[in-house]
C-alpha positions in Angstrom: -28.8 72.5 16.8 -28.6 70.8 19.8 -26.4 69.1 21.7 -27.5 65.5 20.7 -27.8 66.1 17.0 -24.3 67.9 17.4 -22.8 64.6 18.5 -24.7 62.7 15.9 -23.2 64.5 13.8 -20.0 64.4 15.0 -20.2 61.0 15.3 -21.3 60.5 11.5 -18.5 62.6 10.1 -15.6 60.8 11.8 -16.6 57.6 11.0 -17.4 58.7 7.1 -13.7 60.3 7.8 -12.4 56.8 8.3 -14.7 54.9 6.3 -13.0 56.8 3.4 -9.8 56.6 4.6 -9.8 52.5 4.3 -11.5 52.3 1.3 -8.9 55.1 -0.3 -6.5 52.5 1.0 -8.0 49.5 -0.9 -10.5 46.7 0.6 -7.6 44.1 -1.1 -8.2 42.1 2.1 -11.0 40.8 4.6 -10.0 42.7 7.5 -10.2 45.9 5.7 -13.6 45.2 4.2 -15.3 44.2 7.5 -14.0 47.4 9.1 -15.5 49.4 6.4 -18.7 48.0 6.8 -18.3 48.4 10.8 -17.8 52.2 10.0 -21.1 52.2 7.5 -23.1 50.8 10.5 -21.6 54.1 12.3 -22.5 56.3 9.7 -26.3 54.4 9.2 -26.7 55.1 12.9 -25.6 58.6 13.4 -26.8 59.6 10.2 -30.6 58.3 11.5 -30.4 59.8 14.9 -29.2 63.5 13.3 -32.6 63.9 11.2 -34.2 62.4 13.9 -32.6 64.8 16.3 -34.0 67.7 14.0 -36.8 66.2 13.2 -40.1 68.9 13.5 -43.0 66.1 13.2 -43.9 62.6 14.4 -44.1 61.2 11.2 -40.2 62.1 10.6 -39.0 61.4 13.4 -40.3 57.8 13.5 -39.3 57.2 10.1 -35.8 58.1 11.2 -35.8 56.3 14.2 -36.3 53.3 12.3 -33.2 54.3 10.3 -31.1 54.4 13.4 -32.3 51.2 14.2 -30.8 49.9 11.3 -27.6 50.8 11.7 -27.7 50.0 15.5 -28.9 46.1 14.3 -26.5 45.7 11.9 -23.7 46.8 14.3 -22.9 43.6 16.4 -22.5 40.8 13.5 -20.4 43.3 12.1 -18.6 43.7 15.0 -18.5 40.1 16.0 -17.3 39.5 11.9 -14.4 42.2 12.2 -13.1 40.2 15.4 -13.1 37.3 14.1 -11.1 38.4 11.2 -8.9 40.2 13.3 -7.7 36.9 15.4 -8.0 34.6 12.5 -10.5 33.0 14.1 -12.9 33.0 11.1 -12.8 29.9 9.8 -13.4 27.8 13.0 -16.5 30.3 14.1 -17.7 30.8 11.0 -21.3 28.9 11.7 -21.5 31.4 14.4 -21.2 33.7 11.6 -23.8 32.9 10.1 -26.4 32.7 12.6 -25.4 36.2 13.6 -26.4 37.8 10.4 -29.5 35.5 10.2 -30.8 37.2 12.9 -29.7 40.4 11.6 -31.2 40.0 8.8 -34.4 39.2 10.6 -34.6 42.2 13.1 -33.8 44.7 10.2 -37.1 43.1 8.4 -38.5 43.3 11.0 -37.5 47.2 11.7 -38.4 48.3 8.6 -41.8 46.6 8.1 -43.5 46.1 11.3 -44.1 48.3 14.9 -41.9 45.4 16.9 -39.0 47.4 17.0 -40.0 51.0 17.2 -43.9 51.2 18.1 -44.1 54.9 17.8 -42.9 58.0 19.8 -43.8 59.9 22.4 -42.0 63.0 24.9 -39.7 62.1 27.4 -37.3 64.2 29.2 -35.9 66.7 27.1 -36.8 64.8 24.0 -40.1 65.5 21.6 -40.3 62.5 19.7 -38.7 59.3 21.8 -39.1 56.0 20.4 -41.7 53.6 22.0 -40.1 49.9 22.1 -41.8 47.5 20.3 -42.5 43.6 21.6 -39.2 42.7 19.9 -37.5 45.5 21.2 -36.3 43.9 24.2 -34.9 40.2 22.3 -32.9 42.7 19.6 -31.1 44.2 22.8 -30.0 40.7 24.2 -28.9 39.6 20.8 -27.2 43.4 20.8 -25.2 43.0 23.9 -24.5 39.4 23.8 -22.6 39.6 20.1 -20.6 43.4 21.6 -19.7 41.3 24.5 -18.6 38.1 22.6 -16.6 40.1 20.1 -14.6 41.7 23.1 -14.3 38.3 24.8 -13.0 36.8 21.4 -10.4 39.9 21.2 -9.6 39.1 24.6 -8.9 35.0 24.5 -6.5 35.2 21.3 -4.8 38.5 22.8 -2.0 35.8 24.8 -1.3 33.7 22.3 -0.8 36.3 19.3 2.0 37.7 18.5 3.4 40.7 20.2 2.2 43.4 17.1 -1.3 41.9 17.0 -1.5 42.1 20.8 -1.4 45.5 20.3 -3.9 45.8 17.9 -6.1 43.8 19.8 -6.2 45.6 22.5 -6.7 49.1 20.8 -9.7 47.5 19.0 -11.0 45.8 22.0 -10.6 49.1 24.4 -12.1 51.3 21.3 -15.2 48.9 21.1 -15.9 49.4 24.6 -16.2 53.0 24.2 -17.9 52.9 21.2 -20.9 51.0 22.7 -20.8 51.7 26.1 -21.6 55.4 24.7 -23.9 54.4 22.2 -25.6 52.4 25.1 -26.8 55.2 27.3 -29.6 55.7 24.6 -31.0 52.7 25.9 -32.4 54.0 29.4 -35.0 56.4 28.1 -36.4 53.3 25.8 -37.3 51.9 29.2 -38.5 55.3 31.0 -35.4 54.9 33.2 -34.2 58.9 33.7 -30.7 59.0 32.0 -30.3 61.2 29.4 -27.4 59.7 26.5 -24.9 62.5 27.2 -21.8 59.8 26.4 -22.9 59.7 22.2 -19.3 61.2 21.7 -18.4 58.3 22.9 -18.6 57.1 19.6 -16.6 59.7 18.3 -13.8 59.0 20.7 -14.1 55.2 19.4 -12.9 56.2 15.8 -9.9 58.4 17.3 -8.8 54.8 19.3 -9.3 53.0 15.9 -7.2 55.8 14.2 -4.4 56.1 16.4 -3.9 52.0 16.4 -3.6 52.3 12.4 -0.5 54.9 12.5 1.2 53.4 15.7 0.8 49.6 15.2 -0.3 49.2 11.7 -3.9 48.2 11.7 -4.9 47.3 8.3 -1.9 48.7 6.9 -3.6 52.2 6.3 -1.1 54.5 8.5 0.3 56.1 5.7 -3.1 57.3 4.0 -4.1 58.4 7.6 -0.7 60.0 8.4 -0.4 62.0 5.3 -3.7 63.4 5.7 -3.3 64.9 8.9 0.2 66.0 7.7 -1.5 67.9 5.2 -4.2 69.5 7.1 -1.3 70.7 9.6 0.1 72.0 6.7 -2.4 73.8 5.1 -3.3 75.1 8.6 0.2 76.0 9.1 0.8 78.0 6.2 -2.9 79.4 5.5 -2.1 80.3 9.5 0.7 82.5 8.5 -0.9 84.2 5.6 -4.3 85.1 7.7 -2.0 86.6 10.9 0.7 88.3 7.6 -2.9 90.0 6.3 -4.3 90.8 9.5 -0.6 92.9 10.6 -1.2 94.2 7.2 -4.7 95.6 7.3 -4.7 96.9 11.0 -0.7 98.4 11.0 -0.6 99.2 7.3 -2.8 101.0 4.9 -5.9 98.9 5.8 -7.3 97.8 2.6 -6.7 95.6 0.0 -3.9 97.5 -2.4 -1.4 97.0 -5.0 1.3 96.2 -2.5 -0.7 93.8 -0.5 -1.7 92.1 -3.4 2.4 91.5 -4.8 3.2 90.0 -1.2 0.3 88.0 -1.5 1.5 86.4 -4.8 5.2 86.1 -3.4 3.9 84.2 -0.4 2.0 82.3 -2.6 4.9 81.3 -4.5 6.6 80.5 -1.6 4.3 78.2 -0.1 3.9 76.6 -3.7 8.1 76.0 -3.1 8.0 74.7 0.6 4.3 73.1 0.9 5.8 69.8 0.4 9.1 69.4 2.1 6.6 71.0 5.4 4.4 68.4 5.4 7.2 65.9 5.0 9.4 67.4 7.5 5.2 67.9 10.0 4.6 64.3 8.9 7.8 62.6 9.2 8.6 64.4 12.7 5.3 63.5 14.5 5.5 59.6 13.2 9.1 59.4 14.8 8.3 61.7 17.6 4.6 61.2 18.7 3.6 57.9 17.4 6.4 55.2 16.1 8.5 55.8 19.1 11.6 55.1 17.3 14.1 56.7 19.2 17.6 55.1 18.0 16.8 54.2 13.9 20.2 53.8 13.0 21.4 51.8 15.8 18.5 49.6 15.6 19.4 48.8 12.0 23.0 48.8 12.6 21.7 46.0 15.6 19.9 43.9 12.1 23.0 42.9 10.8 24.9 41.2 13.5 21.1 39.5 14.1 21.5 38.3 11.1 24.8 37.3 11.6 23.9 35.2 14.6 21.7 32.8 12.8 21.9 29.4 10.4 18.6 28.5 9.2 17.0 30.4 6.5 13.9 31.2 7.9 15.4 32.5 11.0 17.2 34.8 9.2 14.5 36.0 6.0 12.3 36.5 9.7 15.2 38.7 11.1 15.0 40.7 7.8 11.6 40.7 7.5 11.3 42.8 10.4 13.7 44.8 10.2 12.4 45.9 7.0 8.8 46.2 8.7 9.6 47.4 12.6 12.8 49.5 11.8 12.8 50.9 8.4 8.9 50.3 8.1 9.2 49.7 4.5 6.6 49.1 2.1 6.2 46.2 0.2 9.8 44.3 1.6 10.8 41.4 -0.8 13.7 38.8 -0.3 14.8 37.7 -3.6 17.3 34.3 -3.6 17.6 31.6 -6.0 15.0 29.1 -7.2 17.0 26.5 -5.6 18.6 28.3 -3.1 18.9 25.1 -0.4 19.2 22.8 -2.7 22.6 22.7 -4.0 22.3 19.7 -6.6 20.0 21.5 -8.4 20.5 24.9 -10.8 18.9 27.9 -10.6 18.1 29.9 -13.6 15.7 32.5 -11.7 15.8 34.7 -8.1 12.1 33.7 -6.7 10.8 35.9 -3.6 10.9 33.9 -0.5 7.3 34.5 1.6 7.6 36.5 4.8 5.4 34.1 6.6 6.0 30.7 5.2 9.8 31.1 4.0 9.8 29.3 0.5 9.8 30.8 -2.6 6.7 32.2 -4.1 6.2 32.2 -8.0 3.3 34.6 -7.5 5.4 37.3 -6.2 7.7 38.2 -9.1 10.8 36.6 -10.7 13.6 37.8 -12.5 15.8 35.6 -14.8 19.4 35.0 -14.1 20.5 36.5 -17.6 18.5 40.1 -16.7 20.1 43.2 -17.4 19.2 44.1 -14.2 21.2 41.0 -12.3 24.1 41.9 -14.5 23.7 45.4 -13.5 23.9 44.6 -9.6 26.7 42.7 -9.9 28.6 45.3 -11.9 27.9 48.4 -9.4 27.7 46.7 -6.6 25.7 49.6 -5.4 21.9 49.8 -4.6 19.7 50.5 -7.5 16.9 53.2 -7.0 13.5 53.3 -8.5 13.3 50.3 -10.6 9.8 50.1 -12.6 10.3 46.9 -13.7 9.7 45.3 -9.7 8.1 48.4 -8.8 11.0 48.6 -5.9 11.7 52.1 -4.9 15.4 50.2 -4.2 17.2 47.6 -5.0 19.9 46.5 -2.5 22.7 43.7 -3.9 23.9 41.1 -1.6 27.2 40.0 -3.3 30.1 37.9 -1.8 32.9 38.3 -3.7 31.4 38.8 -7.4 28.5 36.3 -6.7 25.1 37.7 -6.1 23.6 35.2 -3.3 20.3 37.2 -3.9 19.0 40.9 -3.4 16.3 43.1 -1.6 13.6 44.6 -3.2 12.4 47.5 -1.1 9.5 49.9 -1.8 9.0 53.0 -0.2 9.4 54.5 3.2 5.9 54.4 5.2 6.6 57.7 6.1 7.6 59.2 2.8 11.0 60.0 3.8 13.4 59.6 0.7 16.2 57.1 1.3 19.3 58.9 2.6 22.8 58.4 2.3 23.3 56.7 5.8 20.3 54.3 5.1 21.6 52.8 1.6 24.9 52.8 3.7 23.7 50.7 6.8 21.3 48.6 4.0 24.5 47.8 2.2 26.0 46.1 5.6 23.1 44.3 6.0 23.1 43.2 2.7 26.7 42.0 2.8 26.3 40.5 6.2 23.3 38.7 5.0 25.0 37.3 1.9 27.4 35.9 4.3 25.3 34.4 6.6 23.1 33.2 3.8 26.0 31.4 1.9 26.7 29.7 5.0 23.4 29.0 5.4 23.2 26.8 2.0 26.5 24.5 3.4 24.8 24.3 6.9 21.5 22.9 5.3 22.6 20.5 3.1 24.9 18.8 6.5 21.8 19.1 7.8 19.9 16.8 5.2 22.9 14.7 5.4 23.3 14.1 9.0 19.2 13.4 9.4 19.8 10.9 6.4 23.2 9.3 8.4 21.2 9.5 11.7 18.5 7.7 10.3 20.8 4.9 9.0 22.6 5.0 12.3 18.9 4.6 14.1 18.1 1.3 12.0 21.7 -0.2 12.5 21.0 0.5 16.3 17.6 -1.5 16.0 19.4 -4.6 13.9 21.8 -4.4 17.1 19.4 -4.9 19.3 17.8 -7.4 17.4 20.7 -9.6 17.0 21.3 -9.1 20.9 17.7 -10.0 21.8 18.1 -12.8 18.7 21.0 -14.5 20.9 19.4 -14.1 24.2 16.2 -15.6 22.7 17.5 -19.0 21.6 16.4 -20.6 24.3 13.4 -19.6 24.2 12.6 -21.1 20.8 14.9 -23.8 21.3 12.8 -25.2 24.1 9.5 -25.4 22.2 11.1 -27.2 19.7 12.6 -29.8 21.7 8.7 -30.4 23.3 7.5 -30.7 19.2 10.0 -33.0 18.8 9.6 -35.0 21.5 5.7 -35.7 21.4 6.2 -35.8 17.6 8.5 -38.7 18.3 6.2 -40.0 20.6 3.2 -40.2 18.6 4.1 -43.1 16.5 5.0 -45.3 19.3 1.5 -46.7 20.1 -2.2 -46.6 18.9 -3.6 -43.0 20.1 -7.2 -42.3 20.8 -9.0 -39.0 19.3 -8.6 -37.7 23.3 -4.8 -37.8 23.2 -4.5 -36.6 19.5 -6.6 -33.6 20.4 -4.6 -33.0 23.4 -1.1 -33.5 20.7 -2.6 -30.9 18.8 -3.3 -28.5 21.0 0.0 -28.4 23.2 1.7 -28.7 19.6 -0.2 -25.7 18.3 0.2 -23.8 21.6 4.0 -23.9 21.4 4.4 -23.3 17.8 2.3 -20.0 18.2 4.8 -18.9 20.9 7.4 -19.5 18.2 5.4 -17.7 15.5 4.5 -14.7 18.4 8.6 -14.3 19.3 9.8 -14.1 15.5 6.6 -11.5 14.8 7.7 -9.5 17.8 11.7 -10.1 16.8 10.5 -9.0 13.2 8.8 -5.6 14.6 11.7 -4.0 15.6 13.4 -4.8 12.3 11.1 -3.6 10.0 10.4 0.8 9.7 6.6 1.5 9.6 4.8 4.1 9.4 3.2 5.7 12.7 0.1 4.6 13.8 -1.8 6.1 16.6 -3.8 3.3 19.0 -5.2 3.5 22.3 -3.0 0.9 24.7 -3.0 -0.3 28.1 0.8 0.2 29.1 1.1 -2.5 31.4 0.3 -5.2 29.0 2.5 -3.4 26.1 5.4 -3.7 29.1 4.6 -7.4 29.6 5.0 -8.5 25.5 8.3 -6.1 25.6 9.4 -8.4 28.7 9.1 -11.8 26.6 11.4 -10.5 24.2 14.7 -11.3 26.7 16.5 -13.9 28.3 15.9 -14.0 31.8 18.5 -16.2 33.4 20.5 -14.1 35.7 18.3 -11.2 36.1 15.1 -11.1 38.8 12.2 -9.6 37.7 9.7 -7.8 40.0 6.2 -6.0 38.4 4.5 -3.7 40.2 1.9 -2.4 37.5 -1.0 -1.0 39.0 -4.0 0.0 37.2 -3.7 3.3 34.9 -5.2 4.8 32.4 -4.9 3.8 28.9 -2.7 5.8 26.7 -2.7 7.0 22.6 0.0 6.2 21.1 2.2 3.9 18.6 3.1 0.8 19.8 5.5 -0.3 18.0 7.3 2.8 18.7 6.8 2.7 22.3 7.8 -1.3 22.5 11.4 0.2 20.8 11.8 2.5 23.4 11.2 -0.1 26.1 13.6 -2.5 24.6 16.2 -0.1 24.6 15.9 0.9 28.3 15.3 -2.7 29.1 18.5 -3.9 27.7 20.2 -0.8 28.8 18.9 -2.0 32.4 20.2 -5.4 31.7 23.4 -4.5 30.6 24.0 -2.9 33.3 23.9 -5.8 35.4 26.2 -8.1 33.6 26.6 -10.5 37.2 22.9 -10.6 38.1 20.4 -8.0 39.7 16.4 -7.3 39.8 15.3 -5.1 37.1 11.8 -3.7 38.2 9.1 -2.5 36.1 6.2 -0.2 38.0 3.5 1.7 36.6 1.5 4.3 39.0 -0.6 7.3 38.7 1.5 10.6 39.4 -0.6 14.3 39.0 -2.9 12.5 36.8 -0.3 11.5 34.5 0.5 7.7 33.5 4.1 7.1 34.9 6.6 4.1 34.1 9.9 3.8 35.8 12.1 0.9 35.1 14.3 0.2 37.5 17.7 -1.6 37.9 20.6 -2.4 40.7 23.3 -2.4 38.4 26.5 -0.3 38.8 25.4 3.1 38.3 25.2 6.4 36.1 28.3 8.9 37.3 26.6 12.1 38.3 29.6 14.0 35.5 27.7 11.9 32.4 24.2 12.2 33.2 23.3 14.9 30.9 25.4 13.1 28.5 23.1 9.7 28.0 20.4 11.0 25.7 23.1 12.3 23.6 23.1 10.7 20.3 26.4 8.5 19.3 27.1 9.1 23.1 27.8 5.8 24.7 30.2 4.1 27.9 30.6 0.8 25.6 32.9 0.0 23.0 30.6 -2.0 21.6 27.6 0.3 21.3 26.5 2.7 18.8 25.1 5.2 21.3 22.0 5.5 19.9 19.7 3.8 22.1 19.1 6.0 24.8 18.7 8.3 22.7 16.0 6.7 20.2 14.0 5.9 22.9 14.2 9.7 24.1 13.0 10.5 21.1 10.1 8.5 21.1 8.8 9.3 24.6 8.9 12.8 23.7 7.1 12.8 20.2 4.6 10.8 22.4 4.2 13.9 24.8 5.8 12.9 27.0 8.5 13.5 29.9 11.8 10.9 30.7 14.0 11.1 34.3 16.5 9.3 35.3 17.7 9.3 38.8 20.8 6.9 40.0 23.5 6.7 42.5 27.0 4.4 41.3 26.8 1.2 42.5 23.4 0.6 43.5 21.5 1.2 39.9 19.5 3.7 38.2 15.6 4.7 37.8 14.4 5.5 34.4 11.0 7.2 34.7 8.4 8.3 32.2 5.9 10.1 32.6 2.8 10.0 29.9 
């Protein structure tokens, strides 16, 4: 055999070795299923160029070339499929998809019934039977290296923005597809009579090892523990089947050399013996290297002991079912971690009669994962031990761990086994018990803090529509005037019009200065009427300078000098209801603080290609010790306010993307500005 159909070979057997492992594992989920296939297309390949490899005519060899071909088409879309699943980039790609296995599809039909692929064979090198390319040889070899290359570029754009355990997948996968195919590659050269031999086939071998280590260390497709055990117990069996062979070999050359009575009664003791010990050795060989060699967990019980003053730290409930969700994962590496807490848990209006599991991901309670009724013998059980319960059939949980404030059980964890095997010891249902305790703790507090959290959104809420009605009976007084002065102009030429005979000129010249100031009235009370009413959001595109000038006609200006410097600027998306709000409240915070006069000044400018406002006045100042204080909600400097407006309009500019300063020196004014 030679070297090349060695590695073929070798190749073919460590893929089929991983192939199996996965689907011993389950394909229960995409991911799993498109790496199975990715190590078929291994095995197709390497399975081809073995018989080809020993192939002893022309006929063979090209009918096994043609097989190799087959798995080396089908490689990329799977490839370019698996990455995709892997960086949950499916969906969005998913035409992309499709055209990749269209043309798949069409180079393996074409493979298998036409000479465009593989026209024949010929010597070359060191080779009998080399395949001869076909016209459509070179097109399958761009569509080859373009999908290898795009799957490693997806792997590589999602690797910042996923999360830190899928980085490390990533890059295992993306550094293990590299050597895969840049191995598998070098058979490409002699297709073109270039003089490089494919000595780097192992390549592919070395690809699976990659794959293999980032399952145990960082939990690729959840399949460490098949993979982990099975190396366990070939270590095992090596280790104790090593012992017998050297025990028989002192035996035969220092003892009586052949196969007697006495060899045979030590050979059924130590058969005995390894029947006692086989499994607590591959425990302890399995165990050891996944805390040792590949977990890297060098401090377990401090890093669980650390869990429960995490938990401690935190108010919300899905910051801490997130803390215990990886704890249970990253620390204890548990399998199958569930959360269980009342139907209602946040919700304290409402009764539960059932624990629900709460989803690791999206935090609420999931009916699909299990339930157990309040009036269960085993909630009654919890309560009465107070101890964790072990190997409970009825939630297939290897443990159940109570989490009980005085005799109230706030909820419970239901834990399957350890990843590695490992039995639960006394020092982990001890530290599992503080965690539980500490969680029921933080997790009663948790219910109070979130229902004065729904209270004070409600009371802010209320607070933010009082502010508005303020402001509207502020602008509503300052405004008089100006509806008080169209009306004296109706009344007047209404006066006037009975006086003397009119021609249709003047009447038509009535109506229309008539009509003109009534829909100033009409525009004022709409505007007035705006801010009054709640609405829903509504994205527009708007030109901010004009949105400024409508905002402006809502106030008085009697005292106050008004300067505009609004420069051309892009147009903006937003609401503009919203965003006329949050210019009333810094207008009128400009203007009050001017109660004797000043020059409020509106500009708008380009700054770093964003759309700035700044609203300027030369009133008597922000103090430097109560700047930070301003956006604060209920935070305000007058008795009469409700400190809310500053802080609405905060608000607003920032669920509009957006960035607010304020500079300002006591007794010569402030600057508001916004950038967009």
């Amino acid at each position: 055999m030679t070297y090349y159909a060695f590695s073929a070979l070798l190749n073919f057997l460590t893929g089929f070795a991983l192939g199996a492992f996965t689907l011993m594992n389950g394909l229960d989920s995409p991911l799993k299923k498109k790496y199975f296939y990715f190590t078929f297309c291994i095995c197709f390949w390497s399975f081809g160029y073995f018989f080809w490899q020993i192939a002893d005519n022309a006929g063979a060899a090209y009918f096994w070339s043609k097989v190799l071909m087959g798995g080396a088409i089908l490689a990329p879309a799977v490839t370019f499929d698996f990455s995709l699943q892997l960086t949950d980039n499916y969906i969005q790609k998913r035409k992309e998809l499709f055209l990749a296995y269209a043309l798949t599809l069409f180079f393996l039909i074409v493979n298998f019934a036409t000479p465009f692929i593989v026209a024949g064979n010929e010597p070359r090198m060191i080779f009998k039977y080399w395949p001869i390319p076909g016209i459509l040889f070179a097109p399958f070899l761009f569509m080859f290296f373009f999908y290898v290359a795009y799957s490693i570029y997806i792997l590589l754009s999602s690797y910042p923005k996923s999360s830190p355990a899928i980085k490390d997948q990533i890059k295992y996968v993306a550094f293990a597809y590299f050597i895969a195919f840049f191995g598998g590659s070098t058979n490409y050269f002699l297709w073109f009579n270039i003089p490089i031999l494919p000595i780097l086939n192992f390549l592919v071998a070395i690809h699976v090892a990659i794959i293999g280590y980032a399952i145990t260390k960082h939990h690729l497709m959840d399949i460490s523990v098949v993979i982990s055990r099975a190396v366990a117990e070939i270590l095992t069996i090596l280790f104790q089947g090593g012992i017998y062979l050297g025990l028989s070999w002192l035996y035969l050359t220092y003892g009586s050399g052949r196969i007697d009575w006495p060899f045979l009664t030590w050979t059924i003791i130590y058969g005995i013996l390894v029947g006692q010990t086989y499994q607590g050795t591959r425990l302890f060989i399995q165990t050891t290297a996944d805390k040792v060699f590949i977990r890297g967990r060098y401090d377990y019980y401090k890093s669980l002991s650390d869990a429960s003053s995490h938990v401690g730290e935190k108010l919300s409930l899905p910051d801490i079912l997130k803390v215990l969700y990886d704890t249970f994962h990253e620390v204890v590496e548990i399998s199958n971690p569930r959360v269980f807490l009342p139907e209602y848990f946040t919700e304290m209006e409402k009764t539960s009669n059932r624990y629900l599991v709460y989803d690791k991901k999206t935090f609420l309670p999931d009916t699909a994962g299990g339930e157990v009724r309040i009036n269960n013998p085993l909630i009654k059980e919890l309560i009465s031990k107070r101890e964790p319960l072990q190997d409970v059939k009825e939630l297939d949980a290897a443990l159940l761990v109570p989490c009980l404030l005085e005799d109230r059980l706030i909820g419970f964890f239901a834990l399957g086994r350890k990843l590695s095997e490992d039995p639960y010891t006394d020092e982990d249902m001890r530290l599992l018990k503080i965690l539980a305790n500490q969680a029921a703790i933080t997790l009663d507090h948790t219910r109070s803090y979130e229902k004065i959290k729904a209270d004070l959104e409600i009371m802010e809420r209320q607070l933010e529509r009082s502010q508005r009605l303020a402001s509207l009976g502020t602008l509503t007084a300052g405004v008089t005037h100006e509806i008080r002065n169209p009306l004296t102009v109706i009344r007047i030429e209404t006066e006037r019009l009975a006086m003397e005979a009119r021609d249709l000129e003047y009447l038509k010249q009535h109506r229309d200065l008539l009509l003109k100031h009534i829909d100033r009235i009409s525009g004022i009370v709409n505007r007035m009427l705006g801010l009054a009413k709640d609405k829903p959001k509504q994205q527009t595109v708007l030109n901010i300078n004009e949105l400024l000038e409508s905002t402006l006609q809502l106030f008085p200006i009697s005292k106050i000098t008004v300067k505009r410097n609004l420069l051309a600027v892009p147009e903006i998306k937003g609401d503009a209801e919203a965003l006329q709000e949050a210019f009333v409240n810094l207008i009128q915070n400009a203007i009050d603080a001017m109660p004797e006069g000043g020059t409020l000044t509106l500009r708008t400018y380009l700054e770093d290609n964003r759309v700035a406002v700044e609203i300027q006045d030369t009133g008597k100042g922000i103090p430097e010790e109560i700047r930070e204080k301003i956006f604060d909600p209920f935070y305000s400097t007058r008795h009469e306010g409700v400190g809310l407006g500053l802080s609405i309009a905060y608000r607003i500019i920032r669920e509009h993307g957006g960035d607010i300063r304020v500079t300002s020196e006591v007794g010569k004014g402030s600057i508001f500005k916004i950038l967009f």
